[in-house]
N, C-alpha and C positions, 0 to 999 in steps of 0.2 A: 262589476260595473255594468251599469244600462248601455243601451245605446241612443242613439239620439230620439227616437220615438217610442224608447221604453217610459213608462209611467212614472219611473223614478230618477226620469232625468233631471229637472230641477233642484234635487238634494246635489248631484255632484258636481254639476254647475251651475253655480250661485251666479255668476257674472259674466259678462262680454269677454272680459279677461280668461277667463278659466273655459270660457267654450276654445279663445282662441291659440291656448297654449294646448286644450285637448285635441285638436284639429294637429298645429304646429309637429308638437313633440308627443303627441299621443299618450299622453298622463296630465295628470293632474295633481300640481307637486304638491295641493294640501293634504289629497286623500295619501299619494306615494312614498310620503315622506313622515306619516302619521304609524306609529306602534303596530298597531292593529291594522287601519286601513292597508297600508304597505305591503302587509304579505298575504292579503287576498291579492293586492293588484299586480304581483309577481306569481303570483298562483295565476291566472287566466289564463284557460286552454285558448282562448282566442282576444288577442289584443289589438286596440286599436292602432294602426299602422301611424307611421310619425311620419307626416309630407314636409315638415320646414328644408329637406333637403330636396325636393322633387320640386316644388312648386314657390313661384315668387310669392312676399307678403300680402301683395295685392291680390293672390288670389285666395291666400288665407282666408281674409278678409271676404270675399265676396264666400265663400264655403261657408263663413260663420253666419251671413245674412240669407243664404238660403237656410241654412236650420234651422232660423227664428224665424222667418218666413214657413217653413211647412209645422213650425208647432204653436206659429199665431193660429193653423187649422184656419189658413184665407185659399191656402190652393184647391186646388178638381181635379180628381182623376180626370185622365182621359178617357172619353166614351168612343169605342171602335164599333 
């Protein structure tokens, strides 16, 4: 699985829904629940952490709109 500014992040999230359940619950039930996809996504030496128990939905939500915000590619580094 990409990460959020891997190249192939659009294939694994198709939707606002599927960024916010990968945020939430850290998978993505079409790929985790699919033959093949599933036991790559159980194989990952390194997985995405699951916040729906750390963080309110409001702040899902605002998580989900900075990652479309940094792969609209409208932000700037900072220059120090």
């Amino acid at each position: 699985m990409t990460g959020f500014w891997g190249a192939d992040f659009d294939e694994p999230v198709r939707s606002e829904d599927e960024l916010r359940s990968w945020i939430a619950r850290g998978e993505l039930a079409r790929v985790a629940e699919h033959p093949i996809g599933g036991r790559f996504f159980k194989r990952q030496a390194i997985r995405m952490p699951a916040f729906q128990r750390f963080v309110p939905e409001m702040d899902v939500d605002a998580l989900a709109a900075y990652v479309r915000w940094i792969r609209a590619g409208t932000w700037r580094p900072l220059i120090r």
